[in-house]
RODO-2510 file (C-alpha; in nm, 4 decimals, decimal comma):
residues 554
     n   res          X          Y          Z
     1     x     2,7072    10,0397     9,2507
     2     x     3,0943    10,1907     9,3398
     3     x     3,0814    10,5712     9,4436
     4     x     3,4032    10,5934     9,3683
     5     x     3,4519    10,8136     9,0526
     6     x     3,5658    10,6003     8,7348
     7     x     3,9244    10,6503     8,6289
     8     x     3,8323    10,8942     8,3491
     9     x     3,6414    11,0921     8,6251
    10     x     3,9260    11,1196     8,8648
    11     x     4,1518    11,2302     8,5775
    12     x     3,9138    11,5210     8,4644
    13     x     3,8571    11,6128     8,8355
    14     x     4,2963    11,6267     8,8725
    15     x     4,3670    11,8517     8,5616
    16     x     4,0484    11,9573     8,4048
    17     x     3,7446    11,8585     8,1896
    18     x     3,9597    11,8745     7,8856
    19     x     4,3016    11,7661     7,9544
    20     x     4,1716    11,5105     8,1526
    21     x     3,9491    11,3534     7,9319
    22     x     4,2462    11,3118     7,6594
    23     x     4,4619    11,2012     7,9355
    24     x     4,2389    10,9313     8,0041
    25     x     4,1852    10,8592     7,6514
    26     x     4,5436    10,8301     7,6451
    27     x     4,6884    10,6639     7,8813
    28     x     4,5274    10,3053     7,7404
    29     x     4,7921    10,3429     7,4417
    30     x     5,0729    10,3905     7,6690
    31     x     5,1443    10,0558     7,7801
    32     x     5,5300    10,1268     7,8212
    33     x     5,4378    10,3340     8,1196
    34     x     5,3784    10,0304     8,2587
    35     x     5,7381    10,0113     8,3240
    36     x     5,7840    10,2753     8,5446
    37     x     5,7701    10,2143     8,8978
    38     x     5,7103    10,4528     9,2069
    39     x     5,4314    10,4439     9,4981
    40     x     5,1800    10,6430     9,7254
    41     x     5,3122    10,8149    10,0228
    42     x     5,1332    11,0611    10,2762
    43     x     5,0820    11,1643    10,6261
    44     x     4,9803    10,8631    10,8848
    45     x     4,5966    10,9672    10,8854
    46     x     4,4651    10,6111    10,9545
    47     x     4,6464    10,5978    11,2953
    48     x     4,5004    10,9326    11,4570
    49     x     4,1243    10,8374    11,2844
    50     x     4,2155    10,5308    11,4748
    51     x     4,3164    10,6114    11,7920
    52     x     4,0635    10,8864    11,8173
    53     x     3,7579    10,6662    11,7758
    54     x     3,8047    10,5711    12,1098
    55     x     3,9538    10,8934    12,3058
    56     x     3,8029    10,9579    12,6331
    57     x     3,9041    10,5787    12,7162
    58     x     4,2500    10,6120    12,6074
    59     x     4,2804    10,9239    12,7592
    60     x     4,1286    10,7906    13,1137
    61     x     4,4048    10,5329    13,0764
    62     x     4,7040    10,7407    12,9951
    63     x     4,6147    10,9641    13,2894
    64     x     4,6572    10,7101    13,5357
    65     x     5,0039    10,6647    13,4110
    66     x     5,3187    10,7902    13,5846
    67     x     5,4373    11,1390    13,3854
    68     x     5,7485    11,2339    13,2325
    69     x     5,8045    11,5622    13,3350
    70     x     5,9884    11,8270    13,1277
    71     x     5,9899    12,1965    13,1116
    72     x     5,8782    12,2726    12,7429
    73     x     5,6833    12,0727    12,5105
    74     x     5,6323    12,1504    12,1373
    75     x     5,3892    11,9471    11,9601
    76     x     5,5259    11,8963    11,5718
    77     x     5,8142    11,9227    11,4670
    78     x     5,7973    12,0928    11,1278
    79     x     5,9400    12,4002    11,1089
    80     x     5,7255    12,6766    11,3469
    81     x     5,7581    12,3578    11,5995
    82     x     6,1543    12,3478    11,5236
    83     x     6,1823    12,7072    11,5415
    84     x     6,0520    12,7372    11,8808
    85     x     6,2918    12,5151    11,9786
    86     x     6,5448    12,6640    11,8347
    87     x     6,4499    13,0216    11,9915
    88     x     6,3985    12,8085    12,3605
    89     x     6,7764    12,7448    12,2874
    90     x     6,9343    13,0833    12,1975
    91     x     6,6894    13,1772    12,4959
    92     x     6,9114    12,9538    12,7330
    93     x     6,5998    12,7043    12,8013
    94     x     6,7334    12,3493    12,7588
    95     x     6,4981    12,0862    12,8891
    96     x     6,3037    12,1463    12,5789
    97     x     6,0880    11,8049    12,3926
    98     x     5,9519    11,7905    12,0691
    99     x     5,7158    11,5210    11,9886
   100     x     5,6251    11,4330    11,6206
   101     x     5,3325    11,2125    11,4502
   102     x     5,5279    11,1582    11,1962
   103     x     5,8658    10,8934    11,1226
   104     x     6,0566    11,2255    11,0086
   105     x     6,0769    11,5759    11,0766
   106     x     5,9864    11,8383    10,8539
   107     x     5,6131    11,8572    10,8011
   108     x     5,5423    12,0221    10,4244
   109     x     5,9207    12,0496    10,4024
   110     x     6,0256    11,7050    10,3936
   111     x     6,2861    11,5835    10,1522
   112     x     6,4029    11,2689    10,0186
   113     x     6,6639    11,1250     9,8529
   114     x     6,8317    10,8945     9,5459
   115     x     7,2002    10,7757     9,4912
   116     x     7,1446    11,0792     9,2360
   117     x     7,0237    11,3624     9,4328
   118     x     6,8067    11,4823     9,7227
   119     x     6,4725    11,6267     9,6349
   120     x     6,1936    11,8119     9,8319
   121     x     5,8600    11,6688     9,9145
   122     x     5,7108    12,0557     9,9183
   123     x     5,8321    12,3561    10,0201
   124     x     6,1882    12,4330     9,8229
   125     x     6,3104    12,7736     9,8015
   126     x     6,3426    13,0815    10,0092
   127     x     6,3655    13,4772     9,9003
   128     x     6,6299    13,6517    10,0001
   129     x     6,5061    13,8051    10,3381
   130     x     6,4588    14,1896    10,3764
   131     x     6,7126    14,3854    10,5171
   132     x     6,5207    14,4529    10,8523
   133     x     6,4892    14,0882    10,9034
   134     x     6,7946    13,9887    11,1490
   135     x     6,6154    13,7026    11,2765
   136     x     6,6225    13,5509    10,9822
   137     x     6,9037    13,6496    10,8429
   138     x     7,1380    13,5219    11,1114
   139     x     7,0031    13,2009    11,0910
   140     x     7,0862    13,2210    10,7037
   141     x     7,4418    13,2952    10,8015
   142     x     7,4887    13,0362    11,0799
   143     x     7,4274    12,8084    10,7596
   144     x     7,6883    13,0127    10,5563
   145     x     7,4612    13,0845    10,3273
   146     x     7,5068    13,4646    10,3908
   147     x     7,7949    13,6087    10,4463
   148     x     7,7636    13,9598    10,4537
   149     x     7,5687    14,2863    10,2588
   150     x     7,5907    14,4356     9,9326
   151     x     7,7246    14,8204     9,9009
   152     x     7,3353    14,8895     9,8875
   153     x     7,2656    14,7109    10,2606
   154     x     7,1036    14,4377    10,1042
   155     x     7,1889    14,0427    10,2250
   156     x     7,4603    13,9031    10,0425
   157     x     7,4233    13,5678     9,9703
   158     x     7,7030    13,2956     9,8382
   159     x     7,6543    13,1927     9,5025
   160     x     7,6133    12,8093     9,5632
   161     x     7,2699    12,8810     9,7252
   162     x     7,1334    13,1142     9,4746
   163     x     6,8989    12,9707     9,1728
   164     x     7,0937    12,9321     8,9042
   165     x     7,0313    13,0948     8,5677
   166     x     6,7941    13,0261     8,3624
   167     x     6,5526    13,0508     8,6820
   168     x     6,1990    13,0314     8,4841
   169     x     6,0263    12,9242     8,1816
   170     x     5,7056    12,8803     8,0357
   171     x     5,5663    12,6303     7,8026
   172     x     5,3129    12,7252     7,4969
   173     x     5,1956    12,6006     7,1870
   174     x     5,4624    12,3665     7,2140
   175     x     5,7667    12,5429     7,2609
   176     x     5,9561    12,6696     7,5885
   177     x     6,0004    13,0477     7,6341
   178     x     6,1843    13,2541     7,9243
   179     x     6,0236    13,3964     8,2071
   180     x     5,7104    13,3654     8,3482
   181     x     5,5004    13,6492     8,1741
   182     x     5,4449    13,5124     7,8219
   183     x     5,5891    13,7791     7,6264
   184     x     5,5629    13,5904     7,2884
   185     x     5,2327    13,6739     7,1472
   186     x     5,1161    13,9660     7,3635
   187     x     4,9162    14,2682     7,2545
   188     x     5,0603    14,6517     7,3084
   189     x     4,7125    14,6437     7,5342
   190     x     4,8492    14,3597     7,7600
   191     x     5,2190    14,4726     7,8217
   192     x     5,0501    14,8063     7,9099
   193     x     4,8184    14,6472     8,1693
   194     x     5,1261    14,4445     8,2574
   195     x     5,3288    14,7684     8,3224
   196     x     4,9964    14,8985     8,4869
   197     x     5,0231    14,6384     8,7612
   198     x     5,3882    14,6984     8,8165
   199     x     5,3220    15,0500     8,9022
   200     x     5,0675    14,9350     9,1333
   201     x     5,2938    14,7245     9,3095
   202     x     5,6073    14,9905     9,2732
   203     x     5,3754    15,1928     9,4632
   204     x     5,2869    14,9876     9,7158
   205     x     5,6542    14,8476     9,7253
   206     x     5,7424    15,2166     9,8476
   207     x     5,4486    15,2821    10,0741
   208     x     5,5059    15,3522    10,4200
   209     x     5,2854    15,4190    10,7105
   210     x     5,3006    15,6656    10,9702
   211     x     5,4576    15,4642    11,1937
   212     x     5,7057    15,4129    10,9117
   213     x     5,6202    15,0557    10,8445
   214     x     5,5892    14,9092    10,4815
   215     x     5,2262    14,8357    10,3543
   216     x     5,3658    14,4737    10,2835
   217     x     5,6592    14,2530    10,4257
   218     x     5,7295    13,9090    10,5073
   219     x     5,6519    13,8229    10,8484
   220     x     5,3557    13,9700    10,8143
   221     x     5,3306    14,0590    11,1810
   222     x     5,5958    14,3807    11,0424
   223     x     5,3393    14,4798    10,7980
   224     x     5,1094    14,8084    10,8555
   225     x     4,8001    14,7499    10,9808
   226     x     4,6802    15,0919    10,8346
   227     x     4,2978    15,0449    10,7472
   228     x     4,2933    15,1340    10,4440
   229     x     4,5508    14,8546    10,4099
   230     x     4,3872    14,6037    10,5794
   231     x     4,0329    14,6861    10,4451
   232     x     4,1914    14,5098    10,0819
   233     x     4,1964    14,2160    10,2694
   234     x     3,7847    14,1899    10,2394
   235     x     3,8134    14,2523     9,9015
   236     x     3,8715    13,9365     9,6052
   237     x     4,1809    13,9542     9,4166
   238     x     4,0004    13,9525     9,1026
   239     x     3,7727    14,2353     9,1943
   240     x     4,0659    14,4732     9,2839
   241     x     4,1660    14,3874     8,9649
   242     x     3,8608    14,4813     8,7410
   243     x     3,8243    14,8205     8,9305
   244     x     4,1613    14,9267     8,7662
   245     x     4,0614    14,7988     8,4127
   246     x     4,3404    14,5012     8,4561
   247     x     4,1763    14,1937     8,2144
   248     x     4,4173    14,0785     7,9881
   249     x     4,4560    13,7111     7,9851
   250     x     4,8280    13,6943     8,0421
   251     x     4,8370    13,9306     8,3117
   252     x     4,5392    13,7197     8,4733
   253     x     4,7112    13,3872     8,4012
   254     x     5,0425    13,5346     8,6357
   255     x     4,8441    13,6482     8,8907
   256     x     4,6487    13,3452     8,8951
   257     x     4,9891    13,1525     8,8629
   258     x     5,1045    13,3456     9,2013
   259     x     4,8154    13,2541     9,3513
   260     x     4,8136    12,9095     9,2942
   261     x     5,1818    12,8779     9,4070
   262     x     5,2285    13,0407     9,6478
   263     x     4,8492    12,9799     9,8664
   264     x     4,7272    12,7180     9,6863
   265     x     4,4160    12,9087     9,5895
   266     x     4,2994    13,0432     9,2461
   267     x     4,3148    13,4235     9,1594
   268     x     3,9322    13,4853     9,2073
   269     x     3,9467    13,3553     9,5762
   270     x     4,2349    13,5144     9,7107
   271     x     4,2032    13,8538     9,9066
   272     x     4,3705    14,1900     9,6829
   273     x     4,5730    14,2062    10,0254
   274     x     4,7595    13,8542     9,9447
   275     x     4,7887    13,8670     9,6283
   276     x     4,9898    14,2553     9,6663
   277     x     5,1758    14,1070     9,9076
   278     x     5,2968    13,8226     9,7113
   279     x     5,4535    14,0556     9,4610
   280     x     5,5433    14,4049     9,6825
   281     x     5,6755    14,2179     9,9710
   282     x     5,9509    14,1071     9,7713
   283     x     6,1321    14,3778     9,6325
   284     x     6,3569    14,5700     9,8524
   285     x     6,2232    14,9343     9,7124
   286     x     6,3068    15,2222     9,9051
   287     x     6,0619    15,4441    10,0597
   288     x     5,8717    15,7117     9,8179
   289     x     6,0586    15,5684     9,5470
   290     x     5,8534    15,6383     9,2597
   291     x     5,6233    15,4418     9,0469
   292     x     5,6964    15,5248     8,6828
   293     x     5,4473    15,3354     8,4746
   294     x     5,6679    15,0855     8,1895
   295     x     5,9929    15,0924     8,4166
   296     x     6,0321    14,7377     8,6118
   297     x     6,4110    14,8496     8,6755
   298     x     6,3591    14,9287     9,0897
   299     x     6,0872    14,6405     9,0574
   300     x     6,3550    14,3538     9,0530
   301     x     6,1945    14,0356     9,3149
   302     x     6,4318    13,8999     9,5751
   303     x     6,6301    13,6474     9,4570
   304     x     6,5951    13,2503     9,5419
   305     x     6,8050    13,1164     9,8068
   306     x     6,7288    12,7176     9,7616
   307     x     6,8895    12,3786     9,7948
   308     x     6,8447    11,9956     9,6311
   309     x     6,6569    11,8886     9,9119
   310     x     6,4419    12,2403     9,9545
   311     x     6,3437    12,3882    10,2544
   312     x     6,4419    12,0252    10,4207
   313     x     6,7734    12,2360    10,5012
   314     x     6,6485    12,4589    10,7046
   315     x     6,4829    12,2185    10,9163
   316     x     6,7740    11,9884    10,9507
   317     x     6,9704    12,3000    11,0614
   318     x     6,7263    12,4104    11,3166
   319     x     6,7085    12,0310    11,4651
   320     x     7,0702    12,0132    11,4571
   321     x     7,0635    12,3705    11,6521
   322     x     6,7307    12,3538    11,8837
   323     x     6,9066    12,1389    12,1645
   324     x     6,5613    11,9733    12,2099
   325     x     6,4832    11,5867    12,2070
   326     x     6,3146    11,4606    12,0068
   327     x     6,0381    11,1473    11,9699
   328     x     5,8768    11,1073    11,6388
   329     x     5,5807    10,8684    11,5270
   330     x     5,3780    10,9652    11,8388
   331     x     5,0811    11,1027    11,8666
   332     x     4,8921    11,3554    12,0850
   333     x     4,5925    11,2796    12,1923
   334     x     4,5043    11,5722    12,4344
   335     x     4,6442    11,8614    12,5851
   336     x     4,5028    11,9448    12,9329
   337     x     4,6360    12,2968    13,1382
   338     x     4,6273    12,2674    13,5102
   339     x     4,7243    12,4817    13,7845
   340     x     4,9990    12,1984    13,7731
   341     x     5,1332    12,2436    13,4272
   342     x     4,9967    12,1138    13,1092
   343     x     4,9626    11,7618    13,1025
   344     x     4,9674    11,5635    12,7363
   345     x     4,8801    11,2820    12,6493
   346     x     4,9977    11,0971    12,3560
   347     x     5,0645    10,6934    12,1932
   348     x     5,3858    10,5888    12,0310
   349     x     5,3138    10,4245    11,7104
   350     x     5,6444    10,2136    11,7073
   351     x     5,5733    10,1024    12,0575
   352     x     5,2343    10,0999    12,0668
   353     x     5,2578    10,2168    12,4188
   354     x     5,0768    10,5134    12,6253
   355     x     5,3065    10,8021    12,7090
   356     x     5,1935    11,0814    12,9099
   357     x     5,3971    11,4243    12,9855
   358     x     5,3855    11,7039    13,2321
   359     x     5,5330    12,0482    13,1149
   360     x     5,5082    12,3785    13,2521
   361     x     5,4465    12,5088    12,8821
   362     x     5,3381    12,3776    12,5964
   363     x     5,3259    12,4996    12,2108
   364     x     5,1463    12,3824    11,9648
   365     x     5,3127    12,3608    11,6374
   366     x     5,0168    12,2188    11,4480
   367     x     4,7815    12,3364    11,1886
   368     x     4,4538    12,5312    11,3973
   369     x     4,2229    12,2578    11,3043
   370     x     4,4474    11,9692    11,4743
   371     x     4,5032    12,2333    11,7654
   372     x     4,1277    12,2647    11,8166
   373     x     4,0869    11,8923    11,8324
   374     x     4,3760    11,7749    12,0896
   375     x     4,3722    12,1199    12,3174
   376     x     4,0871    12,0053    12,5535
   377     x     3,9295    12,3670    12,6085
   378     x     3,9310    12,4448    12,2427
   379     x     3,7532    12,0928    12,1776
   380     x     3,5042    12,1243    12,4992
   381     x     3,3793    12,4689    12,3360
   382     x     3,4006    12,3437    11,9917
   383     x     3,5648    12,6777    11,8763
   384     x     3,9314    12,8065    11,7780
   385     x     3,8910    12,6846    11,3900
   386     x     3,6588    12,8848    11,2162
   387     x     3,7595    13,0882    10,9125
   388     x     4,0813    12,7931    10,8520
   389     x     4,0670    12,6265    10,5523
   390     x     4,3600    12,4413    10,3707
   391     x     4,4490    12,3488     9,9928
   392     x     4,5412    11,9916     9,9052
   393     x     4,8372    11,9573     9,6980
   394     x     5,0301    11,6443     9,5258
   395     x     5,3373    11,6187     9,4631
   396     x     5,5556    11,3824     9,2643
   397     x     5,8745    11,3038     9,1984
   398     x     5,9477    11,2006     8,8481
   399     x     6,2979    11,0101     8,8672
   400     x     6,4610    10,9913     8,4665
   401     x     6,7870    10,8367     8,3316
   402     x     6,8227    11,0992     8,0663
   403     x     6,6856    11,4549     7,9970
   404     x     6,3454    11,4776     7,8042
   405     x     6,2764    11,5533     7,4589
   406     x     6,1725    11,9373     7,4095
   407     x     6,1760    12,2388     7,1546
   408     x     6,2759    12,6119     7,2896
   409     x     6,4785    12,7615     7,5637
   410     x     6,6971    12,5881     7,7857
   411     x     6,5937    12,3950     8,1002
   412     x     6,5844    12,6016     8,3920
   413     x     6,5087    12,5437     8,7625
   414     x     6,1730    12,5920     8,7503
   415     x     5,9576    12,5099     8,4612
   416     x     5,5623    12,6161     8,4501
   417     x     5,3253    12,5454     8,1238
   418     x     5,0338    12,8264     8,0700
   419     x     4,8304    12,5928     7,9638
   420     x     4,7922    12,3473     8,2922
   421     x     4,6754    12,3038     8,5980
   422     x     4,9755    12,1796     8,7604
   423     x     5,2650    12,4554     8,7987
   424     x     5,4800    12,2568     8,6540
   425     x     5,8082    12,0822     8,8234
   426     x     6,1844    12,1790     8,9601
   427     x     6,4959    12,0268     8,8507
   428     x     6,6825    11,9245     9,1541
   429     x     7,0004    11,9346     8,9975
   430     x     6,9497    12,2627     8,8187
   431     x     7,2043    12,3450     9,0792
   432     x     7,5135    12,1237     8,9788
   433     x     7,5417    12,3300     8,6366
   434     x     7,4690    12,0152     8,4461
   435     x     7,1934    11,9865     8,2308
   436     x     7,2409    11,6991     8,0571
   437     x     7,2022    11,3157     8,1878
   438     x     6,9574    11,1317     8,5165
   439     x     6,7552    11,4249     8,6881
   440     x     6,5090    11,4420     8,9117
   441     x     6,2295    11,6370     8,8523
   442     x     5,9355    11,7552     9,1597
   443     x     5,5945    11,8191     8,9774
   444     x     5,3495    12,0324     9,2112
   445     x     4,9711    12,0123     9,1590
   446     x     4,7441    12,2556     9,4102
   447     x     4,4057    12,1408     9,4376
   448     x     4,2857    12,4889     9,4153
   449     x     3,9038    12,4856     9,3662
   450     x     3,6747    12,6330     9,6759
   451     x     3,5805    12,3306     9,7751
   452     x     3,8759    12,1673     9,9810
   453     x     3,6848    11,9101    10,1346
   454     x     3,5379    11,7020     9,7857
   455     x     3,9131    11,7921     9,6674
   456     x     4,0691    11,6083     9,9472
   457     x     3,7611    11,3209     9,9518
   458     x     3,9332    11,2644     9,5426
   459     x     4,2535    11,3312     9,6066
   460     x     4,2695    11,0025     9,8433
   461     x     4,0518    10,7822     9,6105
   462     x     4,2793    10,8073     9,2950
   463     x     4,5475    10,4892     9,3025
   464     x     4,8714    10,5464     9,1957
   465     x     4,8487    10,4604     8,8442
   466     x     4,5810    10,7374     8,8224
   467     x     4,8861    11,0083     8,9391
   468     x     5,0958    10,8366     8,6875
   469     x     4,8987    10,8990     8,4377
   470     x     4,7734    11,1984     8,4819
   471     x     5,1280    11,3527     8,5464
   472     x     5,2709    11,1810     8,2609
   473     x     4,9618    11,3485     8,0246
   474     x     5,0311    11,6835     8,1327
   475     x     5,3770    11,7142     8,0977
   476     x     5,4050    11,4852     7,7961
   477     x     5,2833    11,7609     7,5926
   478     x     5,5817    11,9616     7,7127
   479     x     5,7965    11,6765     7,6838
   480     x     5,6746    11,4370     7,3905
   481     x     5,9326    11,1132     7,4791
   482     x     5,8873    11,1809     7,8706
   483     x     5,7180    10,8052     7,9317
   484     x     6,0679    10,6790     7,7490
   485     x     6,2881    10,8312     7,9803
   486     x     6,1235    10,7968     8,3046
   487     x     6,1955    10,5412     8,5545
   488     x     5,9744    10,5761     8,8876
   489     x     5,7247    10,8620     8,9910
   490     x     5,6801    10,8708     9,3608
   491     x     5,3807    11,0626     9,4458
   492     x     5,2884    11,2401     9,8235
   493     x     4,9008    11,3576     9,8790
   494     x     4,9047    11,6594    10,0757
   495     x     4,5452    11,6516    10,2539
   496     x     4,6152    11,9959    10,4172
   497     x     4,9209    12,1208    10,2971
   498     x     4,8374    12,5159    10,3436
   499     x     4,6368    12,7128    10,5041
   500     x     4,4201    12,9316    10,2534
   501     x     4,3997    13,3494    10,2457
   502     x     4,0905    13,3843    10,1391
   503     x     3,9071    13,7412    10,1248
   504     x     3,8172    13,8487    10,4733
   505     x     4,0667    13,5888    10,6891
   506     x     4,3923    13,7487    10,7229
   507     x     4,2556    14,0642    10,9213
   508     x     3,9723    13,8274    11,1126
   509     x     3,9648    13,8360    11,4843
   510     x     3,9762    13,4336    11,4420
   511     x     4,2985    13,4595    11,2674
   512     x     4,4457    13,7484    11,5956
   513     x     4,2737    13,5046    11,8671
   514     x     4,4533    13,2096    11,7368
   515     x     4,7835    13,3088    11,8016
   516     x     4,7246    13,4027    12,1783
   517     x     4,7886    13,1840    12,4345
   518     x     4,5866    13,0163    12,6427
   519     x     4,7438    12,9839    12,9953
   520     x     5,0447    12,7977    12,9666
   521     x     4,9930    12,6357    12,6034
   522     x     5,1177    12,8912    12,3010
   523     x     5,0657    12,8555    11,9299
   524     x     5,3016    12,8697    11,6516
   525     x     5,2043    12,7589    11,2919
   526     x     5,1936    12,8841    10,9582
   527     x     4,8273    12,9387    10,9394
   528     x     4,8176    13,1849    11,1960
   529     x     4,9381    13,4050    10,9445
   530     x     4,7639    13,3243    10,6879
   531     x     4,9961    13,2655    10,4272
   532     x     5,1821    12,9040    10,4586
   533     x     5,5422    13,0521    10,4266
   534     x     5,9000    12,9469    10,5987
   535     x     5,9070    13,2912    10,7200
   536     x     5,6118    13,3017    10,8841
   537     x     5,6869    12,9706    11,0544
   538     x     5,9877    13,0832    11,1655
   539     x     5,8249    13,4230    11,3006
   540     x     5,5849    13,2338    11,5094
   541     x     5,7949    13,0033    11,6456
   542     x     6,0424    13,2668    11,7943
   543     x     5,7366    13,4575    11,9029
   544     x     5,6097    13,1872    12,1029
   545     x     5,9467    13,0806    12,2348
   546     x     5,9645    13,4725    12,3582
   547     x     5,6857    13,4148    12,5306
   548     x     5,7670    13,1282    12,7389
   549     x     6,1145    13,3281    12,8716
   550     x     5,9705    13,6879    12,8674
   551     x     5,6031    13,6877    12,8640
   552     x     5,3662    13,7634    12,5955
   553     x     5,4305    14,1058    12,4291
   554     x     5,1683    14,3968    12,5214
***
């Protein structure tokens, strides 16, 4: 008898017991979905399963191989690997390489592209930075997408890269309604637990330390690490929440929403220190400004810088602007530090041909748990990974000759329902200020349950008329003619496509001793922060590039 779950199974196990049994039930009476085209795509995992089964032989063989030599090495090239390159550059370092697994650049902010439009593969917008972040912000206005600040010192950013208006909507009960918070319905008890939490996060919005610092900001490493900040880090989200009396549904559903967006983990296993940072890092509220319960005027989010393609921007602006070369579809294999410099070895998939490498640094710009596998110390003492764990996600990208049957407010750029899963797609030409005719629309799923391994172990079993379905069944409800109008769904499995802040991780002394270097090989990846943001890519990568051409700081 098959393990492998039946097809009504893996449709419950995608979006639920009860969506995804009527899915399933469904989908047999659908048979002009059979029309629509589209296909499977993911990361290469077969060739490093592959090539591993057999490492210390490949590796005795690529040793005896003569080595290219080069000064700086940088192991993936998504965008902490891209930013360390481009920080090597402003740095003056220019013998810099960059070696990739995959065909293209980009890791979980890949793009791709139709006569129509580009569209991202994951990541796909960006808030507005803070004020104190020049880092960023001068990238952002290399790419003319800033070009100045506001009377108030805030980043001003042109209009073409701002979100467009209507930014949000929600689906329920059959109709679309504005925002995210579902206002339609609600109680005077939840709008006052709603204005409850907004004084909470006004509060902590204003907070600062004694050193001056804000209780929350994006990096991260400019956060306070005040302890009775950092002790809400051990404590769940949905604990936090109960201790102030915060229940109502709706207010849970956002938070839950935030959660699942943002860190690909529900509300109940987040830590109360991610999910206050999600909404308090974001608003640009002076210090000591007051929290006045009801008043959401000084409690305004960045805005959304973002582009067709998403976050694919950024990292084609950061290649373009690293000065590094760069070999993709090539894998590493090990990393070895000697007192002669660190020696990699990797095999060219397009080649199929050993390569080996001798740098005087190295950085790996890799998840923790690929680090700890090709870093030879770190997989000789079995150590370096514990307390990492990452959220699947799919993605799809619905492709339609004409705009979808619905009832309620506009189409905006993005577009959640309350009632699913899923959160929901982004138009990628919400942009171009047309809203009627072909679209493309990105649907995210997070696998978000505790158990990230069985998630990922079903998440490569279902085929691609299993995603079909089940994406066509949960938005159909939104969108009652969608099958009619769509032409191909491309879908991309995400085995690890974030790292996961669970209660306890962020202020570990795992998550610290990851980022420090070990001789001449230095680390630079989302995960070391925690949170799997652009901005914290970007911070690692310039910190590890600072530390190759001034030492690590003290």
């Amino acid at each position: 008898m098959s393990s492998l779950p039946s097809r009504r199974e893996f449709l419950r196990a995608l979006l639920g017991t009860s969506l995804g049994a009527s899915v399933a039930a469904a989908a047999c009476d659908q048979k002009h979905a059979q029309n629509i085209s589209g296909s499977l795509l993911g990361q290469n995992l077969e060739l490093g399963h592959q090539l591993r089964s057999d490492l210390s032989q490949r590796i005795a063989h690529i040793a005896g191989t003569q080595a290219q030599r080069t000064d700086v090495l940088i192991v993936g090239g998504g965008p902490a690997g891209l930013s360390a390159a481009y920080g090597l550059h402003k740095h003056g370092q220019r013998d810099v390489l960059v070696l990739e697994l995959e065909r293209e650049l980009g890791g979980t902010s890949l793009a791709g592209s139709s006569a129509l439009t580009a569209y991202p593969w994951g990541a796909h917008y960006l808030p507005v930075p803070a004020r104190d972040n020049l880092e960023l912000a001068a990238l952002l206005r290399e790419m003319s997408v800033i070009d100045g600040v506001d009377d108030q010192g805030r980043w001003r950013v042109r209009e073409p890269y701002l979100v467009r208006a209507p930014d949000e909507r929600i689906f329920y009960r059959g109709y679309w309604y504005p925002g995210l918070y579902l206002q339609a319905g609600a109680t005077e008890r939840d709008r006052a637990q709603l204005a409850a939490f907004d004084a909470e996060i006004a509060r902590y919005a204003a907070l600062r330390d004694s050193h001056g610092k804000r209780a929350f900001t994006i990096p991260i490493s400019r956060a306070s690490q005040a302890p009775e900040l950092c002790a809400l880090d051990s404590v769940p989200a949905t604990r936090w929440l109960s201790a102030r009396g915060l229940d109502s549904p709706r207010l849970l559903w956002l938070l839950d929403y935030a959660c699942r967006d943002d860190y690909g983990t529900r509300l109940s296993h987040t830590s109360a220190w991610a999910l206050l940072l999600y909404f308090a890092a974001r608003i640009d509220a002076a210090p000591s400004t007051p929290a006045v319960p009801g008043d959401r005027q000084n409690l305004t989010p960045a805005e959304l810088i973002t582009w067709p393609e998403g976050n694919a921007a950024l990292v084609a602006h950061l290649r373009k602007h690293s000065g590094a070369r760069i070999q993709t579809g090539e894998i590493v294999l090990d990393v070895h530090p000697t007192p002669e410099g660190v020696h990699v070895y990797a095999w060219n998939d397009a080649q199929d041909v050993p390569k080996h490498y001798l740098a005087q640094h190295a950085v790996l710009a890799v998840p923790r748990f690929i680090a700890c596998r090709i870093v030879r110390p770190l997989r000789e003492q079995q150590r370096g990974a514990q307390g990492f764990e990452y959220a699947p996600w799919i993605v799809a990208n619905l492709h339609l000759h004409e705009r979808p049957q619905e009832r309620g407010v506009p189409p905006a750029w993005d577009n959640v329902l309350y009632d699913s899963p899923s959160l929901g797609y982004v138009s990628a030409t919400h942009q171009r200020g047309s809203d009627f005719g072909p679209t493309v629309l990105t649907y995210y799923l997070p696998l978000a349950h505790v158990d990230a391994r069985t998630e990922r172990m079903g998440l490569l079993r279902g085929t691609w008329s299993d995603y079909r379905d089940g994406i066509l069944g949960d938005l159909g409800r939104a969108h009652p003619n969608l099958r009619d109008v769509v032409n191909k769904i491309d879908v991309f499995r995400w085995g690890h496509a974030m790292v996961k802040p669970l209660p306890g991780f962020i202020t570990s002394s795992a998550r610290r001793d990851a980022q420090k270097p070990l001789g001449a090989i230095h680390f630079a990846h989302t995960d070391l922060s925690g949170v799997a943001l652009f901005e914290e890519a970007f911070d690692h990568g310039l910190r590890a590039a600072r530390e190759i051409t001034s030492g690590p700081a003290t």
